[in-house]
N, C-alpha and C positions, 0 to 999 in steps of 0.2 A: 796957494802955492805951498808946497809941502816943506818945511824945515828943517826937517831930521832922515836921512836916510838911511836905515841901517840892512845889512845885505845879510843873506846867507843860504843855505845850500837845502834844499829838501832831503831828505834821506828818507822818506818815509811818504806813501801815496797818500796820506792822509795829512791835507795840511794844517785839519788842526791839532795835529798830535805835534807840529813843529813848535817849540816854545818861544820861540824867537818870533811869531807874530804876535804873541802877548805885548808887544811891544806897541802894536798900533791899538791898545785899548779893547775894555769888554766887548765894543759889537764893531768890529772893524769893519769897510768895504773892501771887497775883495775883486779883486781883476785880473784875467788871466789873459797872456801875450802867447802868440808863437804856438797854439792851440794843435796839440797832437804832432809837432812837428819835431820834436827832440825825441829823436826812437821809439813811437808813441806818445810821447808823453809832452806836457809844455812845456814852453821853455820855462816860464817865470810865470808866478804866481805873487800879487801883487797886493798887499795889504796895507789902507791907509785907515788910518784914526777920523774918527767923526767929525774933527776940528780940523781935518788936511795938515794937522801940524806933524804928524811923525808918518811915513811911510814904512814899511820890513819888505826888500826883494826876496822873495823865495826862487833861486835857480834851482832849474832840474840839475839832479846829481849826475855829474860828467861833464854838464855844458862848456863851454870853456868861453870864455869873454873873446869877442869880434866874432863868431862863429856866424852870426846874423846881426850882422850890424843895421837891417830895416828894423827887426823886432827890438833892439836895442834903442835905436831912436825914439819908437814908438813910447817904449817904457818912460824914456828922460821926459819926450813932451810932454806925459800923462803927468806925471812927476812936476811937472813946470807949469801946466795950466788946471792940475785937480782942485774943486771947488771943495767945500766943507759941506758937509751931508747937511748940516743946520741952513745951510745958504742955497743949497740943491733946491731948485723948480719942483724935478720930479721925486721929490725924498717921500717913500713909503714908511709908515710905522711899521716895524718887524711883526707889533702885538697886533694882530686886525681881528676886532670884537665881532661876531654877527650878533644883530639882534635876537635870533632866538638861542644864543648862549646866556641869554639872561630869565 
């Protein structure tokens, strides 16, 4: 369960240009809600720390809070039942060696 929430607004298509998910730590997991449905674009963009201890909401720039209150729920349960990437079943390492890189 995630501890810390802290919220803020995309201004820029590019979320890791937002610095405000520096918040959820060097390799955050990232999850996006409401997928193309905010004028194209999502609605939130969702980054949690490795430890599920700190979450960052990224809202698309405009959204306005109740505007989709399913996507919104979606977001809290995610937020109320996210595991910690260390505790994750299916946790991939980002670095995958193949043998003939050696």
């Amino acid at each position: 369960m995630v501890k810390h929430v802290y919220y803020t607004t995309i201004v820029d298509d590019n979320v890791n240009n937002n610095m405000y998910f520096r918040l959820a730590g060097g390799v955050p997991v990232f999850a996006v809600f409401g997928m193309g449905q905010f004028e194209g674009k999502d609605i939130a963009v969702v980054a949690v720390s490795d430890d599920a201890e700190v979450a960052v909401v990224g809202w698309a720039h405009g959204y306005k809070p109740g505007s989709d209150p399913d996507v919104e729920e979606e977001i809290a349960e995610y937020l109320r039942t996210c595991p910690s990437v260390k505790d994750a079943d299916l946790y991939i390492d980002p670095i995958v060696h193949d043998e003939r890189d050696f």
